[in-house]
N, C-alpha and C positions, 0 to 999 in steps of 0.2 A: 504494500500500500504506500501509495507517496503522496505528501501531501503539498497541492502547489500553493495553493497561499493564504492567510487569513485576510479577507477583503475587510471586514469596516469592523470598527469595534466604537459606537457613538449612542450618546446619550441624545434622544431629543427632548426639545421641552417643545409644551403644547405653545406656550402663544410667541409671538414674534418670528415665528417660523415661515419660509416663504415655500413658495407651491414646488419650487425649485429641491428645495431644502428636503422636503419629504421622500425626494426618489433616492436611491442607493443603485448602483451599479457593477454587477456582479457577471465578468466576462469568462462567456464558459464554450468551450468546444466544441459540443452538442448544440446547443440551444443560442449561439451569438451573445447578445448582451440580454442577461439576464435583468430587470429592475424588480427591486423590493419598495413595495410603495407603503405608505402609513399616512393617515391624514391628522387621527389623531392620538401621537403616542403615549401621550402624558406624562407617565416617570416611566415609565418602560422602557430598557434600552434595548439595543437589538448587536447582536454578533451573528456574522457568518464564518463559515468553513468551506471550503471547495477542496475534494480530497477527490485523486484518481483509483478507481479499485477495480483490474481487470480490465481499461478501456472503457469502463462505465464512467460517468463523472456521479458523484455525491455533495449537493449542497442543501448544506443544515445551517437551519435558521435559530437562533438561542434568545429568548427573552426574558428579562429579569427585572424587578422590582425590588425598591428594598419595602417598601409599606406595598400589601397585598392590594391590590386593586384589578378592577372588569379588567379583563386581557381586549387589550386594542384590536381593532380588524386590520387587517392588513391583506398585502398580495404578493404573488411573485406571478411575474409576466414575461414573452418574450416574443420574438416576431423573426420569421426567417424566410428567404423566399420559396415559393412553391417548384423547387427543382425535385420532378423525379420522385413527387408524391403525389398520390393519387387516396389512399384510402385513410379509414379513421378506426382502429378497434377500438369497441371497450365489452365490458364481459355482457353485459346486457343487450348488445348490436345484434340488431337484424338484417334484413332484406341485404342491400348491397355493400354495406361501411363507407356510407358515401361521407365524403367532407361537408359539412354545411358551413353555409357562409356566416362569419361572425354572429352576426346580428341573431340569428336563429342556433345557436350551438350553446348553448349554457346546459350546463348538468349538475347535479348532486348526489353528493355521495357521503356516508358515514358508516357504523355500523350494521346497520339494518339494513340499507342499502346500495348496492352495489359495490364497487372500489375502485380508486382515485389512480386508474392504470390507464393512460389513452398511448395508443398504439399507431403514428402512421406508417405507410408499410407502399411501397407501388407495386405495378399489374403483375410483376414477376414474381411475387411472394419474396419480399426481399426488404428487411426491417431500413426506415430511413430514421423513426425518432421516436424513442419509445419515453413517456412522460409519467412517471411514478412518485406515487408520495406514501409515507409509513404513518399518514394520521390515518388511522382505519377505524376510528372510534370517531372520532365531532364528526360534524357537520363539516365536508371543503365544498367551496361550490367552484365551480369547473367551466370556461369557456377554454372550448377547442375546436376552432374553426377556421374558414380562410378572410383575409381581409381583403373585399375586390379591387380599393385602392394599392397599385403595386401587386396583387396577383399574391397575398404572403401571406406566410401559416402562422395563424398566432395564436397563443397560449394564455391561459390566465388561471391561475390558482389562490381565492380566496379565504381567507381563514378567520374564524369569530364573526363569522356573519348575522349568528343568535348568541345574544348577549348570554357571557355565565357570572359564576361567583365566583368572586374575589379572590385572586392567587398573588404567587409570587413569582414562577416561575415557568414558562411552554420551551418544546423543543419540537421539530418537526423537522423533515431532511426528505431531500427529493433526488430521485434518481433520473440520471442525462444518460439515454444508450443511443446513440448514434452510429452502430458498428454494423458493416455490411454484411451480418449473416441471414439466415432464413428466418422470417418473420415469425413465426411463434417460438422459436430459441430466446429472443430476447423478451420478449412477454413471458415465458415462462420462468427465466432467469429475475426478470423483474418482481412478476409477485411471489419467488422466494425469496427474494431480498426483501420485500414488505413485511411477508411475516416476522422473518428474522431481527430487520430492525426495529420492530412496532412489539416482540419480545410475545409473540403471540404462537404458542405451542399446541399443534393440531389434536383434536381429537383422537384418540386412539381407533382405528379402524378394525372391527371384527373379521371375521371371515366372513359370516353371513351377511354382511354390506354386499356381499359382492354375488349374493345371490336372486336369483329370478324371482319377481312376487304378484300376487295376484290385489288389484285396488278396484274398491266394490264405486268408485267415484263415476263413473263418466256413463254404467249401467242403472246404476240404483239411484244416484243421487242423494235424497233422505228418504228416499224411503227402504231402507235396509233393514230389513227382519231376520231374525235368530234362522229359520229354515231353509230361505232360499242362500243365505251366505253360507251356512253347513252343506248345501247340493251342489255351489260354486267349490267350495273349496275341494270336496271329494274328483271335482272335473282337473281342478289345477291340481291337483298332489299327484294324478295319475300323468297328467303330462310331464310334470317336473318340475313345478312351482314351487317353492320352499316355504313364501313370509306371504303375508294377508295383512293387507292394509282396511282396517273400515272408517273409511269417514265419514262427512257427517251424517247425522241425522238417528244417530244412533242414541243420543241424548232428549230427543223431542221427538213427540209426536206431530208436530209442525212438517208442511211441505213447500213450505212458501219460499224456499231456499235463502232467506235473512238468516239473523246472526239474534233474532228479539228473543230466542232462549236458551243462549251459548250463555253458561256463567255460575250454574248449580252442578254442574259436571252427573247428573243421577242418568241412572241407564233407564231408558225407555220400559215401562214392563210387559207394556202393547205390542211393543216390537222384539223385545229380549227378555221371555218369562223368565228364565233361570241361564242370567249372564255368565257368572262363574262355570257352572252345567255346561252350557256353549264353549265358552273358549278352552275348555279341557278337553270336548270333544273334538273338537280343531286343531288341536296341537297333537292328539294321539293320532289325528290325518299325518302329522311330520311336518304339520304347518305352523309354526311362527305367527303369534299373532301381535300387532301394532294398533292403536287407535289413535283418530283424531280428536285434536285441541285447538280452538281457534285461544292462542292464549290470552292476548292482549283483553278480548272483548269481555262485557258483561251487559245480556241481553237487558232490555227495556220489560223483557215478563220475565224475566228468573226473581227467584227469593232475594239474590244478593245487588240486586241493583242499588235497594234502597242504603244498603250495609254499608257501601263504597262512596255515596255520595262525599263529594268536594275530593275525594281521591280521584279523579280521573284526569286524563291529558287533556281531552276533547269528547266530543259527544258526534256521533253519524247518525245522521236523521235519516238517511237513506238506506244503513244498513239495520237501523233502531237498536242501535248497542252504545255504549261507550268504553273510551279506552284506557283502560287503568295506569294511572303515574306509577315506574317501579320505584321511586325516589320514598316511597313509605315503606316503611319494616314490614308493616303486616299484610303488606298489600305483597311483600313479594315469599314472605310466606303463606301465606294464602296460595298461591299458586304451586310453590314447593310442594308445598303437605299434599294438596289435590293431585297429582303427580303420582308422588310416592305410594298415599292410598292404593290408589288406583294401581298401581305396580301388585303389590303386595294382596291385596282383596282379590283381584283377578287374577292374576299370576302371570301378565302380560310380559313382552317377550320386547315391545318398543314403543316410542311415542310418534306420532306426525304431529307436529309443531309448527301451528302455522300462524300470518301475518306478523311474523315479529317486527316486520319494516312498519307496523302502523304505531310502534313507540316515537312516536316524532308528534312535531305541532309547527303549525308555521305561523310567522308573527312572535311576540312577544312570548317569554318564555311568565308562565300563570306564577310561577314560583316567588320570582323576582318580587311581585306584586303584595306577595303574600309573607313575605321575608322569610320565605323558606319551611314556616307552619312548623311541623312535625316531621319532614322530610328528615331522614338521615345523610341524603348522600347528594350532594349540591347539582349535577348537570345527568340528565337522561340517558346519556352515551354508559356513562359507568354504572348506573343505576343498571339497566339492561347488562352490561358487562356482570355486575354483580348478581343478577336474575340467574340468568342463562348458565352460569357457573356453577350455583348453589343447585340449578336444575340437573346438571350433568354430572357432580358429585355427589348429589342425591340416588341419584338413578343407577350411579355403576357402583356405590352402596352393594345396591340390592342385586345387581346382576353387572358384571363386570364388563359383560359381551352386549349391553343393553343397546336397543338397534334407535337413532333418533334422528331423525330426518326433517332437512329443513327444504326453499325451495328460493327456484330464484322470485324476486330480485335482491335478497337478503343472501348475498355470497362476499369471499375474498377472506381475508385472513383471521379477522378477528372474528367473525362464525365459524369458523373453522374451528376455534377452542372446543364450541359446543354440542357440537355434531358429527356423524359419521358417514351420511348418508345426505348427498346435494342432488336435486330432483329441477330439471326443469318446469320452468314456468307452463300455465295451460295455455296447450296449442293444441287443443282434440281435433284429429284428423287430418292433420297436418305436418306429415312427416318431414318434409324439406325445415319446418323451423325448428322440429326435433331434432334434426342433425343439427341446425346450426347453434342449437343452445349447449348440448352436449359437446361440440368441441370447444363452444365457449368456458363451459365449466371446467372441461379438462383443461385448458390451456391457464384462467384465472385460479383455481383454486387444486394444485398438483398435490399426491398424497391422497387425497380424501375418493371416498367411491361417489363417483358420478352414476347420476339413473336419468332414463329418458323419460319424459312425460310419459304419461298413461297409455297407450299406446289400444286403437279401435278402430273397426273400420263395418262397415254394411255386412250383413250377412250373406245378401247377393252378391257381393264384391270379388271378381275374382282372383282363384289361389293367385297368381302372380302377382297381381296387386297389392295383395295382401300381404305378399312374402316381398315385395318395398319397403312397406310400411318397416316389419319387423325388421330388414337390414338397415332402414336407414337408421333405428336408434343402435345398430349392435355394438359400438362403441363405448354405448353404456347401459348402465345395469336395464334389462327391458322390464317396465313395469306396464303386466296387461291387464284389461279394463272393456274387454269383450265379455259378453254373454254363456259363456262358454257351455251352457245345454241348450242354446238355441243356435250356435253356427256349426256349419255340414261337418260331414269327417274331415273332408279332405284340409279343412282351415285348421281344425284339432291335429292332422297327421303334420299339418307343416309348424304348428307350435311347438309340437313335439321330437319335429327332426332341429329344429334352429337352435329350443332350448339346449337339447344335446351340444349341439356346436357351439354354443357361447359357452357351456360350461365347461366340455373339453379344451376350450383355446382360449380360457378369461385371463389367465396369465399373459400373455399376448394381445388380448382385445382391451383389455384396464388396468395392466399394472405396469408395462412394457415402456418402450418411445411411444413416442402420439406424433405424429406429423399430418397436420389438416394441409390440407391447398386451395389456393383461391378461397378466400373467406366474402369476397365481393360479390363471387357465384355461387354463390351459397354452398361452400364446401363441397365439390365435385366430386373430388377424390380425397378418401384419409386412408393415410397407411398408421399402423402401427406391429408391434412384434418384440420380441426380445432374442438371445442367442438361440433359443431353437428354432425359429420360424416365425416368419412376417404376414401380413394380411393385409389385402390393399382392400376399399371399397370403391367399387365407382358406380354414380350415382344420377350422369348427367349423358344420354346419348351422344354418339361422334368425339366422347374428351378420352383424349392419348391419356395415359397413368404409365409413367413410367417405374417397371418392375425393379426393386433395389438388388443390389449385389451381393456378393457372398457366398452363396453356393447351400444354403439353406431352403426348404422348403413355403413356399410363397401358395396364399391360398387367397385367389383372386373372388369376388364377390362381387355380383351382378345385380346392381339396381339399378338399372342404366334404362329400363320400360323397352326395351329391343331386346333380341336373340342372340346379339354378339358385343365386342367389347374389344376398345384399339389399345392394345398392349406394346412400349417398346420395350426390348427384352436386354438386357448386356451382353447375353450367348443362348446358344440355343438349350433348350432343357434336356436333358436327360431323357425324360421321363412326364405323361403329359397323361392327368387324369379328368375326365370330368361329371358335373353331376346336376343332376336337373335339380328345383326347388325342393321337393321332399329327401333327399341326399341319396339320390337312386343315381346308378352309375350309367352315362351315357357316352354314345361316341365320343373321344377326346380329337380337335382339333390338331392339323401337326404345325409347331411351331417354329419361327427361324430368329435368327437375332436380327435385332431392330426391331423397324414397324410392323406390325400384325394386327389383321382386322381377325379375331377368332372368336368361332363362333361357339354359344353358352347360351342356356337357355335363360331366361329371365327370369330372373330370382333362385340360379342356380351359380356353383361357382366350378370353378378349375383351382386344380391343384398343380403348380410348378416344383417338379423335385431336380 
């Protein structure tokens, strides 16, 4: 590590300061001239560092008071021109990564939400400026966009945009990667540097994270009864489903899909006469059971609405809930104990953990107002820090392998402490954004088992199509959400030849490299593999996937909606197998080095030895 220089070490005072005076100038190799801006710092002084580590550059920003006082807002910003950039990642991106133009590009990001990593990258998959920060807890807010004056990419990283309590002391530090390798090497390098420097220590990952599960969500909705989940599950265990997700609706007899009775946590007895009864039956199936918790909420009809009054963040008239402040003791034991219960009375195997991103409020923070009431723990970021902690030491208590799963847009390092289990956001029936969230979570949040949305399609819908669907999540864990005694065999035979196949080659499909391509095309092709054997998917008719090196076994995957699939090869194979959609062996194509158009059924693959 070497460190090129301390830029400014200066006290500002708030009055007689000119507009001039407020900018700081911090020249960095990645990013041009960096400015640290403050309008008003008060007694706060401010020190930089710019240190080199690997060709990365690292600049940390250090603020100090000697009397505690509001931490000042501030920025850091920069502007470069648009050479030879073309795209924008962040782990939440969809459709193309397109740039937007300044004006239109603001983001935010804290703990709950997303993470403070933008990526631009051009057409070649080839990293030009990747823009990281290790507050992974407050509030940053984020412009990253082009400016049309001069055609330039520019940057902006806000900090204290919601006022907190009274300190002494902030540190935050941003990483510059400007180094011409392949565009998810340095995204991925980056947000292990986040973790590492924001001091945030992943979840422990079971094994059974990394297994197939069945989620009663996208067939039943709420209306989920003790009977038809015990006939679903008996369909998934014989296929090879491991884990059962039930959410909601398991709690209320409501169908209105609101949140107006999330908050007494009692099992339905209309829908679940003898709960305990049930999930014992369900686990001697070999099925794993998990239920849902919308945590944050406390419905407008539960018992405990009334109990929480003036504890909440905010109120949602749309969803008829409100959202509980964790900044109160009992309000975060309250949810502890509910948890644990529930662990222990039913004998349950994991949690789904959802809306933790709606611990937030925008506008004035209600505390401030209130001088803090009874609150224990001064700003919301830590408060949740402290929830979410108490939750997952709670829990692996009771079961050390305990399964908790969160989902996006609440990803990146610091949920990472509390979870095992990172699920795309809902995209039902839409497998192209299923790929692209899954290689988003793979790429932002490394270590942790990534799962694809819920994964359903028509019952009419033909096997081929359907065996799309299932390849496009096969990069991560597949979680299915089909009717499984109302779709034909032949849908049942191909769940049950894939599941095989993800489970023999999960080593290679989630725990191996991961190289996505083209994130602008919505991920065309992903390779990934380890020393025994690699796996391309290609997922977009007419796109070459060039086959990697080695001399290792290469099992090519067709979701390409055609019968063939353009392979360049480095030499010719050996040896050339291939297999229709249900993993029945069919004529193998002969292959030569270079380009090859060779022909695969659709939703079937080739094996290169």
């Amino acid at each position: 590590m070497k460190r090129i220089s301390i830029i400014l070490l200066a006290l500002w005072a708030a009055s007689g300061l000119s507009a001039a005076g407020k900018d700081r100038i911090i020249s960095t190799r990645a990013a041009g001239n960096v400015t640290l801006h403050c309008d008003a710092p008060g007694t706060w002084s401010f020190l930089t560092d710019l240190q080199d580590r690997d060709g990365k550059e690292i600049l940390t920003v250090s603020l100090q008071t000697e009397t505690p006082a509001i931490p000042p807002q501030f920025s850091l910003s920069f502007s470069v021109p648009q050479q030879d950039i073309h795209h924008l990642w962040t782990v939440n991106g969809s459709a193309r990564f397109a740039i937007q133009p300044d004006w239109a590009a603001g983001a935010r990001t804290n703990l709950a939400v997303g993470m403070p990593l933008y990526a631009f990258f051009n057409d070649n998959s080839t990293n030009r400026l990747v823009v990281a920060c290790d507050e992974v807890f407050r509030d940053v807010q984020a412009v990253m966009g082009l400016r049309e004056e001069g055609c330039r990419i520019v940057g902006k990283l806000t900090f204290f945009t919601v006022k907190e309590a009274p300190a002494s002391r902030y540190r935050v530090s941003i990483c510059l990667d400007s180094r011409d390798v392949f565009w998810s090497e340095s995204i991925r390098e980056a947000a292990l540097w986040m973790g590492e420097s924001a001091g945030c220590t992943p979840c422990r990952v079971p094994d059974a994270a990394y297994e197939p599960l069945y989620s009663s969500w996208y067939q039943f909705h709420q209306q989920v009864e003790q009977q038809a989940i015990e006939e679903e599950c008996r369909q998934a265990a014989g296929l090879g489903m491991k884990t059962l997700i039930v959410d909601d609706g398991w709690q209320t007899d409501d169908n209105n899909r609101g949140y107006a009775f999330c908050g007494d946590w009692k099992v339905s007895r209309n829908r679940f006469p003898d709960f305990p009864a049930h999930v014992k039956r369900v686990r001697e199936m070999g099925i794993r059971y998990m239920l849902w918790y919308s945590v944050p909420f406390i419905g407008e009809e539960s018992d405990n609405f009334e109990r929480f009054q003036g504890k909440y963040l905010y109120h949602n008239a749309g969803l008829r809930a409100s959202v509980l402040d964790p900044r109160f003791p009992d309000v975060r034991k309250f949810l502890i104990d509910t948890y644990v219960q529930a662990a222990k009375e039913w004998g349950l195997d994991g949690f789904k953990l959802d809306f933790i991103d709606s611990f937030t409020w925008f506008g004035d923070d209600p505390a401030l107002r209130e001088g803090f009431g009874s609150r224990d723990i001064r700003t919301v970021p830590a408060a949740v820090d402290a929830l979410m902690t108490g939750i997952r030491d709670a829990l692996q208590a009771i079961r050390p392998d305990m399964l908790i799963e969160f989902r996006q847009s609440y990803v990146g390092p610091a949920i990472a402490r509390y979870g095992n289990m990172f699920r795309v956001g809902d995209c039902p029936g839409d497998h192209q954004q299923n790929r692209i969230g899954i290689c988003n979570l793979r790429l932002g949040a490394p270590g942790v088992a990534v799962h694809a949305d819920m994964i359903e399609w028509n019952p009419e819908e033909s096997p081929e199509q359907a065996a799309r669907t299932i390849l496009s999540a096969m990069f991560g864990v597949i979680q299915y959400s089909v009717m499984l005694r109302e779709i034909p065999q032949a849908h049942r035979d191909l769940i049950r030849h894939w599941l095989n196949f993800s489970q023999q080659h999960k080593e290679a499909l989630l725990k191996g490299y991961f190289k996505p391509y083209h994130p602008e095309a919505g991920y065309p092709v992903i390779e990934a593999g380890n020393a025994e054997e690699a796996i391309l998917g290609i997922y977009q008719d007419n796109v070459m996937a060039r086959v990697p090196e080695g001399g290792k076994p290469v099992y090519v995957l067709n979701a390409s909606g055609s019968d063939h699939v353009l392979l360049n090869l480095p030499a010719r194979p050996g040896k050339v197998e291939a297999y229709d959609l249900y993993g029945r062996p069919v004529k193998a194509p002969r292959l030569a080095k270079g380009l090859n158009e060779a022909a695969v059924p659709c939703g079937g693959y080739l094996v290169l030895r």
